[in-house]
Every structure is written in C-alpha cells, then in structure tokens.
TIRO-2110 file (N, C-alpha, C; in Angstrom, 1 decimal):
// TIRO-2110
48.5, -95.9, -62.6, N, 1, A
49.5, -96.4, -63.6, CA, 1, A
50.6, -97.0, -62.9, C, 1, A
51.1, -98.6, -63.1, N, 2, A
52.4, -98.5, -62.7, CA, 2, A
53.5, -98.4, -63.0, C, 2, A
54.4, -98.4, -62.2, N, 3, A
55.8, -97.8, -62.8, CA, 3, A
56.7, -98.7, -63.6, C, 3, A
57.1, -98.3, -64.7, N, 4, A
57.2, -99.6, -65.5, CA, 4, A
58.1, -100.6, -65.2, C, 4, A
58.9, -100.6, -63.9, N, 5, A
60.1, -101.5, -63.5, CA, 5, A
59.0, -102.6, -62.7, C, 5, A
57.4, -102.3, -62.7, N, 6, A
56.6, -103.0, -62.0, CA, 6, A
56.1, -103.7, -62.9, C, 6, A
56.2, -103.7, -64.4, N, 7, A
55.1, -103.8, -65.4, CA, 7, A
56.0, -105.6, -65.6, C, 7, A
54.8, -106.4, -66.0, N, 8, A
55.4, -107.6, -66.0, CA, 8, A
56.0, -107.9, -67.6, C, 8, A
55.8, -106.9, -68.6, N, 9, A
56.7, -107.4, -69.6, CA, 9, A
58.2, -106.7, -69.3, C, 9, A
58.1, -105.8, -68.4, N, 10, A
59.5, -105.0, -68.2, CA, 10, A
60.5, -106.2, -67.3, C, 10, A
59.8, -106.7, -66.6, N, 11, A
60.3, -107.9, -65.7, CA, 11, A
61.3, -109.1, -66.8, C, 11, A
60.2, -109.3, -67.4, N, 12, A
60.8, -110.6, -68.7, CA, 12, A
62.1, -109.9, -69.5, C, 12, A
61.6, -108.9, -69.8, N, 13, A
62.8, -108.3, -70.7, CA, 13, A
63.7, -107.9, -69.7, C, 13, A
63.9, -107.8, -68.8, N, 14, A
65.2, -107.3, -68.0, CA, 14, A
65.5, -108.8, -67.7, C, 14, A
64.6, -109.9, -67.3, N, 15, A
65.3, -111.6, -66.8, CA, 15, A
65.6, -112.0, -68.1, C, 15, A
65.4, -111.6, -69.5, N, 16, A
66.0, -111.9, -70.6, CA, 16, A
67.3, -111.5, -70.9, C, 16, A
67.7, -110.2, -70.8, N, 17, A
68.5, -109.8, -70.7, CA, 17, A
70.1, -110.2, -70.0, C, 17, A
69.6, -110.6, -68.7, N, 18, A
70.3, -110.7, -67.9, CA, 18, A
70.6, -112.7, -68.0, C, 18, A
69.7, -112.9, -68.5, N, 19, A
70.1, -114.4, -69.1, CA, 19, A
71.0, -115.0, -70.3, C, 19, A
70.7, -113.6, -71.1, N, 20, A
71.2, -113.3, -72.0, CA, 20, A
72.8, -113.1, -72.0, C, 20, A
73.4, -112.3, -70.8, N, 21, A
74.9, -112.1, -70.3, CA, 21, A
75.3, -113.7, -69.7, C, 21, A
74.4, -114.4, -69.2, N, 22, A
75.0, -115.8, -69.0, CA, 22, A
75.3, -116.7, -69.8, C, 22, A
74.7, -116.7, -70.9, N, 23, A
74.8, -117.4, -72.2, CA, 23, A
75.9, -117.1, -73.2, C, 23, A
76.2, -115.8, -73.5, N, 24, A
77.4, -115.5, -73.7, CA, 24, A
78.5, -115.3, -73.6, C, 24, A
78.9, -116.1, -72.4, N, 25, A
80.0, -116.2, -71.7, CA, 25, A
80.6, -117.3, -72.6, C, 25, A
79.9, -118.5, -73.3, N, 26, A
80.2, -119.4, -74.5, CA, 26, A
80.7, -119.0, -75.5, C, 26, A
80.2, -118.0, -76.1, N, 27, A
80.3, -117.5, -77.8, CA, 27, A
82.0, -117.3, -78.4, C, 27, A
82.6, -117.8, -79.0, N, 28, A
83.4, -117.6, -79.8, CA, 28, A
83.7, -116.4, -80.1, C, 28, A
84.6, -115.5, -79.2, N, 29, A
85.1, -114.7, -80.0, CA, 29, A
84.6, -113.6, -80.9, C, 29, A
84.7, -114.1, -82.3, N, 30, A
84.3, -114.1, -83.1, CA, 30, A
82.7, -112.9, -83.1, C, 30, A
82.0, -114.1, -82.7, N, 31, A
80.2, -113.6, -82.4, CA, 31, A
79.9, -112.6, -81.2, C, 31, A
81.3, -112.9, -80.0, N, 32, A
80.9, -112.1, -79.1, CA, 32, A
81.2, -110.9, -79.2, C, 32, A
81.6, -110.0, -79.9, N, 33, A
82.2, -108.8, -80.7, CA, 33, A
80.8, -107.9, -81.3, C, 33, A
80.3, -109.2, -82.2, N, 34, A
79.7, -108.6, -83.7, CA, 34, A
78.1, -108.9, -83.0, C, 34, A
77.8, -110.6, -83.0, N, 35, A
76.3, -110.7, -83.0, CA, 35, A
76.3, -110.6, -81.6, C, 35, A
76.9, -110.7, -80.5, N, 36, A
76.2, -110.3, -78.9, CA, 36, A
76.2, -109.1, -78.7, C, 36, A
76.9, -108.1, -79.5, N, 37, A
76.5, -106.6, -79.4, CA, 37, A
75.6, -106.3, -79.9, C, 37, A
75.2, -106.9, -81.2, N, 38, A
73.7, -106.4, -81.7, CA, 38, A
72.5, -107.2, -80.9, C, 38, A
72.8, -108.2, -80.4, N, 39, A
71.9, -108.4, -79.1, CA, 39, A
70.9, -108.1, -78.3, C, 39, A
72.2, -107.7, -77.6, N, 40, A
72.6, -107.4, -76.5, CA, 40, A
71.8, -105.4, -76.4, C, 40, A
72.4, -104.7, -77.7, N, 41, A
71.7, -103.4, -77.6, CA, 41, A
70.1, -103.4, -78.2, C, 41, A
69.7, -105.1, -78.9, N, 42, A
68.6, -104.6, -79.1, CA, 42, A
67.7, -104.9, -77.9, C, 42, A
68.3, -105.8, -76.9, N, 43, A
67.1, -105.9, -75.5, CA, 43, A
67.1, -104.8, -75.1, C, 43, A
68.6, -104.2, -74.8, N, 44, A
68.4, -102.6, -74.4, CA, 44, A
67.6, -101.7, -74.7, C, 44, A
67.9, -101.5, -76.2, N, 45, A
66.5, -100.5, -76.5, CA, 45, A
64.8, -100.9, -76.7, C, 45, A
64.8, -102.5, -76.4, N, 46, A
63.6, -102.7, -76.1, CA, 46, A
63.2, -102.4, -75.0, C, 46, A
64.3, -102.3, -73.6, N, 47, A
64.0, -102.1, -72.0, CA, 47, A
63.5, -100.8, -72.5, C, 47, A
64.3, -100.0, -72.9, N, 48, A
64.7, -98.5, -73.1, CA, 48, A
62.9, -98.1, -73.3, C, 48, A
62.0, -98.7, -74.4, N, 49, A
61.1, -98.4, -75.2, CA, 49, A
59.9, -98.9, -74.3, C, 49, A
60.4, -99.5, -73.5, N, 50, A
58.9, -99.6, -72.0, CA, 50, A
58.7, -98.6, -71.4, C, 50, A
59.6, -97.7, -70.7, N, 51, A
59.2, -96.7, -70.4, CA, 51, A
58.4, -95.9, -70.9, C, 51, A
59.0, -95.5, -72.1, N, 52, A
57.5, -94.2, -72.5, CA, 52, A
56.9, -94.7, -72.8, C, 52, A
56.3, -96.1, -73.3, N, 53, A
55.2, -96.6, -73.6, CA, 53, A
54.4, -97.1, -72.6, C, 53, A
54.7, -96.9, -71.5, N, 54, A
54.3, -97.0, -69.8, CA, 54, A
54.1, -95.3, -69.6, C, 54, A
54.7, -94.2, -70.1, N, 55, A
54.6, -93.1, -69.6, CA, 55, A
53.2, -92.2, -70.2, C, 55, A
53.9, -92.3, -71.4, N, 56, A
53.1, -91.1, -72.6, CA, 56, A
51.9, -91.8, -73.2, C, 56, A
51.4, -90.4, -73.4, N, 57, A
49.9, -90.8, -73.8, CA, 57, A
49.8, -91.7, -75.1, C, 57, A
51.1, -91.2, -76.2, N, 58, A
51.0, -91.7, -77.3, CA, 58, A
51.7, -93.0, -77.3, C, 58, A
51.3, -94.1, -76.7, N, 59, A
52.1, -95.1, -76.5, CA, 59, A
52.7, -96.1, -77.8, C, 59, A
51.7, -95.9, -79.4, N, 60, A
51.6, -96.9, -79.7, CA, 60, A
53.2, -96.6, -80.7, C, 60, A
53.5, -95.5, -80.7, N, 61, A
55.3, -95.6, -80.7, CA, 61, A
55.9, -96.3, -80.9, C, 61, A
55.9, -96.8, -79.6, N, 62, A
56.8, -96.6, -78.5, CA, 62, A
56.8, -98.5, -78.5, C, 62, A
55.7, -98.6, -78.2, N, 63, A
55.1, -100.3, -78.5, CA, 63, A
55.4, -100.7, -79.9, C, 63, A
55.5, -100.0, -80.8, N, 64, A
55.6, -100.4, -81.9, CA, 64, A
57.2, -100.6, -82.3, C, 64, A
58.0, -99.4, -81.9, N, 65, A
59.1, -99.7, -81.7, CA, 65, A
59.8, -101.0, -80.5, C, 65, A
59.5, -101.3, -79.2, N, 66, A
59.3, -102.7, -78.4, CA, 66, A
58.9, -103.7, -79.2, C, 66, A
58.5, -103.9, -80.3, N, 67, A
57.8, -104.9, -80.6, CA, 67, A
59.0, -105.5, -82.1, C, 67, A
59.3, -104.4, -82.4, N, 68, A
60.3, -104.3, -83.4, CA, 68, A
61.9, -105.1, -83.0, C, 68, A
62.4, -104.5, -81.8, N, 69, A
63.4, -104.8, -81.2, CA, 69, A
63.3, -106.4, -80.8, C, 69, A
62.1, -106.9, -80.1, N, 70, A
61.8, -108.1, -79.8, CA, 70, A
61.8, -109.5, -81.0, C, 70, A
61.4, -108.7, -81.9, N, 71, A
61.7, -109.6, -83.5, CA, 71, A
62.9, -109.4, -84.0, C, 71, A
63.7, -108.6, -83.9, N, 72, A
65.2, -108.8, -84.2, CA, 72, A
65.8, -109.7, -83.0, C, 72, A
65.9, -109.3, -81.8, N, 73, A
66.1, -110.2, -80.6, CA, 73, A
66.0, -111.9, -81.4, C, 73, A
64.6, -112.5, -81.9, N, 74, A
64.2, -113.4, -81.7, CA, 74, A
64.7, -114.2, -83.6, C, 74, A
65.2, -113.1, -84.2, N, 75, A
65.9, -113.5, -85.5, CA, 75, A
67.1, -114.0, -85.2, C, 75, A
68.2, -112.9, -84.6, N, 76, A
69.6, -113.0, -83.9, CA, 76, A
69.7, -114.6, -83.2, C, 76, A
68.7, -114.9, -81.9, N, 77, A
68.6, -115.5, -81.7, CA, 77, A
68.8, -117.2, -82.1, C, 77, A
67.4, -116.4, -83.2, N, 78, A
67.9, -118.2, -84.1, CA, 78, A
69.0, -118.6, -85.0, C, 78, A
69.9, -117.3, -85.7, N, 79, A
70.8, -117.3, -85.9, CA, 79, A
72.1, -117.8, -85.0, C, 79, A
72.1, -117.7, -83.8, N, 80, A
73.1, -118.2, -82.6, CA, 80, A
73.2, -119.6, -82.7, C, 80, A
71.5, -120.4, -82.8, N, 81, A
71.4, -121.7, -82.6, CA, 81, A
71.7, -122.3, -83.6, C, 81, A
71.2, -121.7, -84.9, N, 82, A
72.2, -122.1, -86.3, CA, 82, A
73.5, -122.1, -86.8, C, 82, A
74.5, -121.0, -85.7, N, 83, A
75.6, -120.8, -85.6, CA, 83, A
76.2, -122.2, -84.4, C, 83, A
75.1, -122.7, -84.1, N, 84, A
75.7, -123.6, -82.5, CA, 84, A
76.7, -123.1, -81.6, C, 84, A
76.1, -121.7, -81.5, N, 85, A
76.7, -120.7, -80.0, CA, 85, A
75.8, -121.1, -78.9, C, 85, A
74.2, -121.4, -79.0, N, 86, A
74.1, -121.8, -78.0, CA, 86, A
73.0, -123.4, -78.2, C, 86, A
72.7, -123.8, -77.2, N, 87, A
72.1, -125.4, -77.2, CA, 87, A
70.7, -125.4, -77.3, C, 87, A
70.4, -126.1, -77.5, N, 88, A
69.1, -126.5, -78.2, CA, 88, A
68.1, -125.6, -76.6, C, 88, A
68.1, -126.2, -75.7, N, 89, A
67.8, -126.2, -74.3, CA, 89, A
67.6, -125.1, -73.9, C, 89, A
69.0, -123.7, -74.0, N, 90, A
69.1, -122.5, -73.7, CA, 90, A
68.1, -121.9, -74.6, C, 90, A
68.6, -122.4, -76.6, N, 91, A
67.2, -121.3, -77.2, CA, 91, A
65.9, -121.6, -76.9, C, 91, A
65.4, -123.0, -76.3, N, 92, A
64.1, -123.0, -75.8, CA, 92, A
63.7, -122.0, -75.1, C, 92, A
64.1, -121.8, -74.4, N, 93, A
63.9, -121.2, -72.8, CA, 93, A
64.2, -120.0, -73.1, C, 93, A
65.1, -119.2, -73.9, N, 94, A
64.9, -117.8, -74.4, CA, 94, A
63.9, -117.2, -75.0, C, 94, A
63.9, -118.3, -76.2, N, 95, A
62.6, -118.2, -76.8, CA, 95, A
61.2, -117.9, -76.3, C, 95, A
60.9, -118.5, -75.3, N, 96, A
59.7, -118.6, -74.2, CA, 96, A
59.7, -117.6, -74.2, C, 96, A
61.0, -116.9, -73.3, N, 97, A
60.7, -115.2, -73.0, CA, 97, A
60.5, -113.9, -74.1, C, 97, A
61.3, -114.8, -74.9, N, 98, A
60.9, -113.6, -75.9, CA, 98, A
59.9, -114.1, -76.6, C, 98, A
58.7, -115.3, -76.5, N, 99, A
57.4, -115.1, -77.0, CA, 99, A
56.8, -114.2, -76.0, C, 99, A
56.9, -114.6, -74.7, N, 100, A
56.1, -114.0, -73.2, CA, 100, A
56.4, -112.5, -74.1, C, 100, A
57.2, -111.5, -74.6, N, 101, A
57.6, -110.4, -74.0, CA, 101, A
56.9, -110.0, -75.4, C, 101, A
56.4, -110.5, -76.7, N, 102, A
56.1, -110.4, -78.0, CA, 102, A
54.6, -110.4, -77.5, C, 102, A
54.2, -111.4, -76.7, N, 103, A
52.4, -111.6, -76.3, CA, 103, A
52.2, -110.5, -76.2, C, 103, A
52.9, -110.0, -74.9, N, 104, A
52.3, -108.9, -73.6, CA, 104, A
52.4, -107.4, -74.7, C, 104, A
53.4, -107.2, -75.1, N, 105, A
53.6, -106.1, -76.2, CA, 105, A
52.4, -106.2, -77.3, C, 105, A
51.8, -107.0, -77.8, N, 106, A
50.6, -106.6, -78.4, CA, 106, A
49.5, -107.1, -77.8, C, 106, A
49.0, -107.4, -76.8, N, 107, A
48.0, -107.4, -75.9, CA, 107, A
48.2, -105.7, -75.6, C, 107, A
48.8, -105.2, -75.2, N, 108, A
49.3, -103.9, -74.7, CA, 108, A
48.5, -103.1, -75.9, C, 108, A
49.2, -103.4, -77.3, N, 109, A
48.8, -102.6, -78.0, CA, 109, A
47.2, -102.2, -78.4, C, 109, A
46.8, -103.8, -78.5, N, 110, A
45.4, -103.9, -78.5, CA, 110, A
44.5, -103.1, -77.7, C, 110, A
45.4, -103.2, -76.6, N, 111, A
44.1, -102.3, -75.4, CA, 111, A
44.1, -100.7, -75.6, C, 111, A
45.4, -100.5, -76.3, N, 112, A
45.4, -98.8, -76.8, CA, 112, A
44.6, -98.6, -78.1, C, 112, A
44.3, -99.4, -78.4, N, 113, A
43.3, -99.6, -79.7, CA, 113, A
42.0, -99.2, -79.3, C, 113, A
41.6, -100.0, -78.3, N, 114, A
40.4, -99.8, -77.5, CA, 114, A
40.0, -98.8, -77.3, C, 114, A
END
C-alpha cells in the first residue's frame, strides 16, 4: 500500500490547493473572507479524507466523502468565474484538476467495488 502523500490523486489535490492560495491573492475583499474560506477548507478536508481512504479497510467513506468536497470545490469554483474573481484561463486549468482529482476518486471507488 502506498502512503497517501505518494498517491497521485493526493498529489493533485495538494498542487490544487496550493494553486488555489495563488489565485486568491486577486479576490476582492469581499470573497476573500466568505467564498475563499469555504474553498479553501473544502480542499482541506478533501486532503484530510485521502488519508483514511488510503488507510482503512472501509474506504468507501471516506471516498465518498472526497468526492463530495471535490463537487463543492468545483461549484464554488464556477461561482468565482461568474463573480469575475478569477479568468477564464485560471478556471480552465483548475478545473482540469479538479476533473483529474473527481476521475481518480471514482476509479478508486470502483475498484473497492470490485
């Protein structure tokens, strides 16, 4: 088993994350308060929710909750670009990762089906 800071959806969601604190350096005030906190803690608790779904036997949780977080992530998100906090360019390229991190999260789950 690897350790989940090795696991390549944990990879994306931490380079999302951290992409995420670059982009907000833009935000008004306003959003950086209210909608980059709720963000911001839901990538967290999606990092947070790789772990035991990398650990424990019962993973589908844990995945199910990760998969949750990643669809609020990718709501918020389109709300930013509808708010024109961020550019067309940035939500592409977010977006990407948080489809990459939406794939790998139910590929994952499928194979605990198995």
């Amino acid at each position: 088993m690897a350790t989940y800071d090795n696991l390549p959806v944990y990879k994306v969601a931490y380079d999302l994350l951290q992409k995420l604190f670059l982009v907000v350096s833009d935000f008004k005030r306003d959003y950086k308060y209210t909608l980059w906190e709720t963000i911001k803690k839901e990538v967290i608790d999606l990092i947070i929710s790789i772990y035991p779904a990398n650990s424990h036997k019962e993973k589908k949780v844990y995945l199910e909750q990760a998969r949750g977080h990643i669809e609020v992530v990718r709501l918020l998100m389109r709300l930013c670009k509808d708010l024109r906090e961020i550019d067309l360019k940035e939500f592409v390229l977010i977006n990407q990762m948080i489809e990459s991190i939406s794939k790998q999260l139910t590929a994952w789950e499928r194979v605990m089906v198995k």
